[in-house]
C-alpha positions as CSV (number, residue, x, y, z in Angstrom):
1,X,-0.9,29.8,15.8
2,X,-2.2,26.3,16.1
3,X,-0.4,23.7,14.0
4,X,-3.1,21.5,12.1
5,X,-3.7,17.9,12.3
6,X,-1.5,15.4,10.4
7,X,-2.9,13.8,7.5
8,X,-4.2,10.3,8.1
9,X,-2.1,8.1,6.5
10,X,-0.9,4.2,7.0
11,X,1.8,2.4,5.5
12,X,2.6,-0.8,4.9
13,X,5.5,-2.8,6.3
14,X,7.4,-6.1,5.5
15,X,6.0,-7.6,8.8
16,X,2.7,-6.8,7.7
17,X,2.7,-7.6,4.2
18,X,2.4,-11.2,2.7
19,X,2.8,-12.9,-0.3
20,X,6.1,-13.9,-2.7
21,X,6.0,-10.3,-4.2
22,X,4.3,-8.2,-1.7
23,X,7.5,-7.2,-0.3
24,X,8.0,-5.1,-3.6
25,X,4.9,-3.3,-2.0
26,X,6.5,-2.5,1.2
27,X,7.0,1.5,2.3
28,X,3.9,2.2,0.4
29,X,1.3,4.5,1.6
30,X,-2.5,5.0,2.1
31,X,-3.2,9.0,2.5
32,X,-6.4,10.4,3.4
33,X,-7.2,13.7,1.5
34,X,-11.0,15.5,2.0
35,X,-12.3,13.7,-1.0
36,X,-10.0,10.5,-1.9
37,X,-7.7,8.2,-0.7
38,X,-4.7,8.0,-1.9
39,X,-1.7,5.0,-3.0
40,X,1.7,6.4,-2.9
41,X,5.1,4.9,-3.5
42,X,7.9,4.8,-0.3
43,X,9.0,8.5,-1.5
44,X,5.6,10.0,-1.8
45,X,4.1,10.1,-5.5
46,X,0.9,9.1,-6.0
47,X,0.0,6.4,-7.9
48,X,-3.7,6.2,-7.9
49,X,-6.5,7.0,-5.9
50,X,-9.9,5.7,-4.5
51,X,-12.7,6.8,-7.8
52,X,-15.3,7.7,-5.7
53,X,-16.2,11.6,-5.6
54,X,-16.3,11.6,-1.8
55,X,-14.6,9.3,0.7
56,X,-15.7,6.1,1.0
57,X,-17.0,4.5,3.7
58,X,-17.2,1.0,2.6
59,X,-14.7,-1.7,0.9
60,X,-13.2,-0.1,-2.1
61,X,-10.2,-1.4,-4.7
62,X,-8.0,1.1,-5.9
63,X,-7.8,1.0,-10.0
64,X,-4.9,-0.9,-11.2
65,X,-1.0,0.0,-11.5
66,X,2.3,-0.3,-12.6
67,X,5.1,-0.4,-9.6
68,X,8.2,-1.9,-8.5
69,X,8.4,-4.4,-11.3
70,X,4.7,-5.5,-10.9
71,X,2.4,-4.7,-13.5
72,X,-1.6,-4.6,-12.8
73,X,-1.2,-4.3,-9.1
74,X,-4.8,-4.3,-7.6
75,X,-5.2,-3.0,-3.7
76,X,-8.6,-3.3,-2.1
77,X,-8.9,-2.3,0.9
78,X,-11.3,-3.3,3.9
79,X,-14.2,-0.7,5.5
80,X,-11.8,2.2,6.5
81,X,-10.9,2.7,9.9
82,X,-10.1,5.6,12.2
83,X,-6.8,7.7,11.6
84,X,-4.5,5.5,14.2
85,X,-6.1,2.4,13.7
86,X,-4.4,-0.1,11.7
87,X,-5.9,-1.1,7.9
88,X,-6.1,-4.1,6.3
89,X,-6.7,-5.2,2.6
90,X,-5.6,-7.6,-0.3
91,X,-3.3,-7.1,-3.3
92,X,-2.8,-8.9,-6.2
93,X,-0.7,-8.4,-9.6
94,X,-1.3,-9.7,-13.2
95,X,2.1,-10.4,-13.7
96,X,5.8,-10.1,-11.7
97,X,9.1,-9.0,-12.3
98,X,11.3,-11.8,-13.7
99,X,13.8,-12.4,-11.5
100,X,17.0,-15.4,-10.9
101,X,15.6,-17.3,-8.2
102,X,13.0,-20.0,-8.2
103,X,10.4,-17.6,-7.4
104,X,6.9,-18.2,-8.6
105,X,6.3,-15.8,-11.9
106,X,3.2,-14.7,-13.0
107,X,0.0,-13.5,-11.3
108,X,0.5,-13.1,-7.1
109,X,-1.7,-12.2,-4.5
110,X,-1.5,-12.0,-0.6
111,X,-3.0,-9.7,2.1
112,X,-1.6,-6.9,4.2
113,X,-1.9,-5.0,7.6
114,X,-1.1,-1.5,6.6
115,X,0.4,0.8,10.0
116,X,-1.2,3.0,11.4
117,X,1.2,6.3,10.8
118,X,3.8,7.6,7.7
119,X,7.2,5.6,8.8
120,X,9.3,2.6,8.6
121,X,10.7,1.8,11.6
122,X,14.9,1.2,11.1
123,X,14.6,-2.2,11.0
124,X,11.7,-1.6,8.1
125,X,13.8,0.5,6.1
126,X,16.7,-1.8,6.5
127,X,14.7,-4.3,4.6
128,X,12.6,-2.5,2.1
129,X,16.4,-1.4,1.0
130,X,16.9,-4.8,0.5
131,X,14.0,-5.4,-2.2
């Protein structure tokens, strides 16, 4: 009995991902389903997926969320690639957590390579723990 394919899916990592809060972002993931794409926090859930009825083939934004302390996060990502490949795309948030450093509040953007493949490396995982 054959075992089927893995479901295409990328995730992003703190090398990958810039901007002052995009790091609250990090251990997120892209899936591929027949019909949608999906956003999904570091355990899984989804959080939204792509609107269109079938998959799309060109750029597409995600409709905005809630996550990590970010509220109106927007992801757009760039003409899909090929399952393997890496992805890139923007984010941006209306608003971020409050926090006691000197951080910038407010609206935040930055851009993001998104991995090719579902894990964090150790080193990954050492830092999302961290944010």
């Amino acid at each position: 009995m054959s075992t089927p394919p893995p479901v295409p899916e990328w995730t992003l990592t703190a090398k990958h991902t810039h901007g002052t809060f995009g790091q609250l972002l990090v251990g997120c993931h892209i899936k591929k389903t027949l019909t949608h794409y999906l956003f999904t926090t570091r355990h899984g859930h989804e959080l939204v997926h792509s609107l269109e009825t079938k998959l799309p083939t060109a750029r597409f934004t995600f409709p905005d969320f809630d996550y990590n302390g970010l509220i109106g996060v927007s992801i757009t990502m760039n003409i899909p690639v090929a399952a393997g490949t890496n992805w890139t795309g923007l984010w941006s948030c209306q608003d971020s957590p409050l926090v006691d450093t000197p951080l910038p509040q407010g609206p935040q953007s930055g851009d993001f390579t998104a991995q090719a493949g579902s894990g964090l490396g150790e080193e990954e995982v050492a830092n999302s723990a961290k944010a």
